[in-house]
TITORSE-890824 format. One record per residue (C-alpha): x, y negated, z; residue in three letters. Coordinates in Angstrom, 1 decimal. Example, Ala and Ser with C-alpha at 12.3 -4.5 7.8 and 13.67 -1.06 7.14 Angstrom:
% TITORSE-890824
       X       Y       Z    r
    12.3     4.5     7.8  ALA
    13.7     1.1     7.1  SER
This chain:
% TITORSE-890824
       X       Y       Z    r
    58.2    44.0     5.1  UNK
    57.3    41.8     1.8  UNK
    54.7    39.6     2.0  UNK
    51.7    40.5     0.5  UNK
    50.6    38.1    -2.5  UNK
    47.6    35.8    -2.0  UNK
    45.0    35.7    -5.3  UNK
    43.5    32.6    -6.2  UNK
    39.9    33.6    -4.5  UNK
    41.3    34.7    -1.3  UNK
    42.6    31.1    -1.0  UNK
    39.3    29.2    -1.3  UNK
    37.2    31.7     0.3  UNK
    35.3    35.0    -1.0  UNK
    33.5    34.3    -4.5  UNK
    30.3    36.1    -3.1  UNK
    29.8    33.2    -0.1  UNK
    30.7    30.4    -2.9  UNK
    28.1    31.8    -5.7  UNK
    25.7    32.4    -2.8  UNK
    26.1    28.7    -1.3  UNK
    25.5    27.6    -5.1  UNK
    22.5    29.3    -5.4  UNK
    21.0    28.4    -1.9  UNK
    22.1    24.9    -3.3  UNK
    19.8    25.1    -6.8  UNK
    17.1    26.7    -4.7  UNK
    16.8    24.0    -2.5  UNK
    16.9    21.2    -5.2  UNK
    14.6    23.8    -7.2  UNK
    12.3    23.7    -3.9  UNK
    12.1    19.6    -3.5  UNK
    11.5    19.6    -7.2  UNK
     8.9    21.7    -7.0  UNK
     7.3    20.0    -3.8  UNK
     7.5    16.3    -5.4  UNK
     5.8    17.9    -8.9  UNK
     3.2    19.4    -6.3  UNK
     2.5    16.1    -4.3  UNK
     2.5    14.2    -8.0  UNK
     0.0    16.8    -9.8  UNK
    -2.3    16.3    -6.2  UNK
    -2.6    12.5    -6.3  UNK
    -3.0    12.3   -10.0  UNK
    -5.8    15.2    -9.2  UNK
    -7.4    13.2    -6.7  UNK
    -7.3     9.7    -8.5  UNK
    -9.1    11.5   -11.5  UNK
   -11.7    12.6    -9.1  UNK
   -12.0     9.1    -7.6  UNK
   -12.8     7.6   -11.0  UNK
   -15.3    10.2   -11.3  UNK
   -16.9     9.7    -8.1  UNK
   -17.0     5.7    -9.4  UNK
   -18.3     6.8   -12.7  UNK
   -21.6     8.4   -11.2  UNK
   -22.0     5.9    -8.6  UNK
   -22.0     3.4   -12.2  UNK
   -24.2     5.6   -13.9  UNK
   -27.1     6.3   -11.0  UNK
   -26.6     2.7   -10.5  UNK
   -26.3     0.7   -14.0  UNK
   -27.5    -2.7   -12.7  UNK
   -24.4    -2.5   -10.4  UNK
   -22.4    -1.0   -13.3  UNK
   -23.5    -4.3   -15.2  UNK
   -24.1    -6.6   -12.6  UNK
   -26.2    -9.3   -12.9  UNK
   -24.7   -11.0    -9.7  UNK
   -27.3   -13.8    -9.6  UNK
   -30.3   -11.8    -9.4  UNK
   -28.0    -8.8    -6.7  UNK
   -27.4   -11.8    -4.2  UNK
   -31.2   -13.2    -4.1  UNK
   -32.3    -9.3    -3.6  UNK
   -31.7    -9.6    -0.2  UNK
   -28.7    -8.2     2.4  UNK
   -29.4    -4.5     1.8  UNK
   -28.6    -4.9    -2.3  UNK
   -25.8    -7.2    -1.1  UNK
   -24.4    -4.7     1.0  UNK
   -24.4    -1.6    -1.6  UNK
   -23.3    -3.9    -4.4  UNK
   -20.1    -4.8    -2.2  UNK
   -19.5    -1.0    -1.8  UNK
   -20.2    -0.7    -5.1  UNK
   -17.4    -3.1    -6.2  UNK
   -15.1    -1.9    -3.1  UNK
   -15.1     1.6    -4.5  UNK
   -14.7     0.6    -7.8  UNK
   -11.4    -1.2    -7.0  UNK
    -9.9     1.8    -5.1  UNK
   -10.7     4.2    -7.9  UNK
    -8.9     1.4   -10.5  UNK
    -6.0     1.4    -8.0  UNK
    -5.8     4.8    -7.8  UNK
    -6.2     5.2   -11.0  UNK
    -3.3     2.9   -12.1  UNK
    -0.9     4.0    -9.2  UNK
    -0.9     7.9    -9.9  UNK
    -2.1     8.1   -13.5  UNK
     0.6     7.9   -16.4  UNK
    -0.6     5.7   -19.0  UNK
    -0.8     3.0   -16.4  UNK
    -0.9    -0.2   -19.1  UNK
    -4.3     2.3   -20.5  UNK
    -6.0     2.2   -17.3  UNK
    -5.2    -1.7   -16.6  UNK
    -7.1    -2.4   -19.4  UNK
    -9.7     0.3   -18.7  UNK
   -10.4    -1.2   -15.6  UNK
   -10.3    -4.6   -16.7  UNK
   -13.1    -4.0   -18.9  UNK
   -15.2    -2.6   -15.7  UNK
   -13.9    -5.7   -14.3  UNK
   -15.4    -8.3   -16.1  UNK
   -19.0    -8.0   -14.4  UNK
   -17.4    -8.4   -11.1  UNK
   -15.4   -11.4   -11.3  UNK
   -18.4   -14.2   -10.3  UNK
   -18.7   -11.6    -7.3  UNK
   -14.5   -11.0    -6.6  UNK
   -14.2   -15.6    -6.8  UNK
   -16.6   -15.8    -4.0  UNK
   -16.0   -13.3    -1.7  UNK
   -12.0   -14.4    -2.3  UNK
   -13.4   -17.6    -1.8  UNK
   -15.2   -16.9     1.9  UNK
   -12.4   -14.0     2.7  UNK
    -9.3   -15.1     1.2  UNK
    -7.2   -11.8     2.9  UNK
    -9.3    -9.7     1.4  UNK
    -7.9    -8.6    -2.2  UNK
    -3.9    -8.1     0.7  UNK
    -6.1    -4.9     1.2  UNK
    -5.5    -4.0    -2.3  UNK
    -2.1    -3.0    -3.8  UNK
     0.1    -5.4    -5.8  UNK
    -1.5    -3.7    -9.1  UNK
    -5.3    -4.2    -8.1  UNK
    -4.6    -7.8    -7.0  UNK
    -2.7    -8.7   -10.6  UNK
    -5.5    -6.5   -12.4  UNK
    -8.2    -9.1   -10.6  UNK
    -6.0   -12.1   -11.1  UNK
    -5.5   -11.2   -14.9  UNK
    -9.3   -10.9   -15.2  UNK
   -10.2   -14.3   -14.1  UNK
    -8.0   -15.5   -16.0  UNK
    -9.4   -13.5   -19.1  UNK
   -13.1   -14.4   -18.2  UNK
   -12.5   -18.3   -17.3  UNK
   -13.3   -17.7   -13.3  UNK
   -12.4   -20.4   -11.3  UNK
   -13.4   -21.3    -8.1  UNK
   -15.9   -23.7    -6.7  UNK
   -17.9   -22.6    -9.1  UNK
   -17.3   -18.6    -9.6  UNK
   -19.2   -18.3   -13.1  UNK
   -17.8   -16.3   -15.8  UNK
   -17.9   -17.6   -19.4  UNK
   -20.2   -15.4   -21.4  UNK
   -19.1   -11.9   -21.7  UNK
């Protein structure tokens, strides 16, 4: 009895299973594309809303917003103690901002601005807590370097040229 003759296909397997594998294959890259789109849309979502959240705290709060750090530190502990959290939040927003946002040079600069009526503030508290800008990312630490460097701050004596 003659052999029967072997096509091409039945050689490397049935072309259903290969299409099928190629598909499950484009889905699942199609899936993890979809999923990292999702996780980016979410934390650019949330860092929008973070920078809103700082941009009412500045606006039910303008002598924060435009700190006058002088008169804030002889106001006593409570003002000290909101104006810190002030500041604090204002720095994660920023970070969040420039870590999830496109447009990232934009929001540097943005922030920077912002910045400027905190840096007499940022020189001492570096100056009695030197560990505490390692809390921020590498971004906010260069964004608060770069501003004392743009407003003349240097410590001992933590004074901003005029701004």
């Amino acid at each position: 009895m003659a052999a029967k003759k072997e096509t091409w296909w039945q050689r490397f397997g049935n072309v259903a299973q290969i299409a099928s594998a190629m598909v499950a294959i484009f889905g699942f890259a199609a899936i993890l594309f979809q999923i990292n789109e999702l996780r980016h849309n979410s934390r650019a979502t949330s860092a929008r809303q973070t920078y809103l959240g700082y941009m009412d705290m500045a606006f039910k709060n303008p002598n924060f917003a435009e700190a006058d750090y002088d008169k804030i530190r002889a106001a006593g502990k409570d003002e000290n103690v909101r104006y810190d959290m002030f500041v604090t939040y204002f720095l994660y927003a920023c970070e969040e901002a420039m870590l999830s946002l496109e447009a990232k040079k934009e929001w540097h600069e943005a922030c920077e601005q912002d910045l400027k009526f905190h840096v007499a503030f940022l020189c001492e508290r570096l100056k009695t807590e030197p560990e505490y800008l390692a809390t921020y990312s590498r971004a906010t630490q260069d964004l608060v370097k770069s501003a004392f460097a743009r407003y003349g701050v240097t410590p001992p004596a933590c004074k901003a040229r005029k701004i």
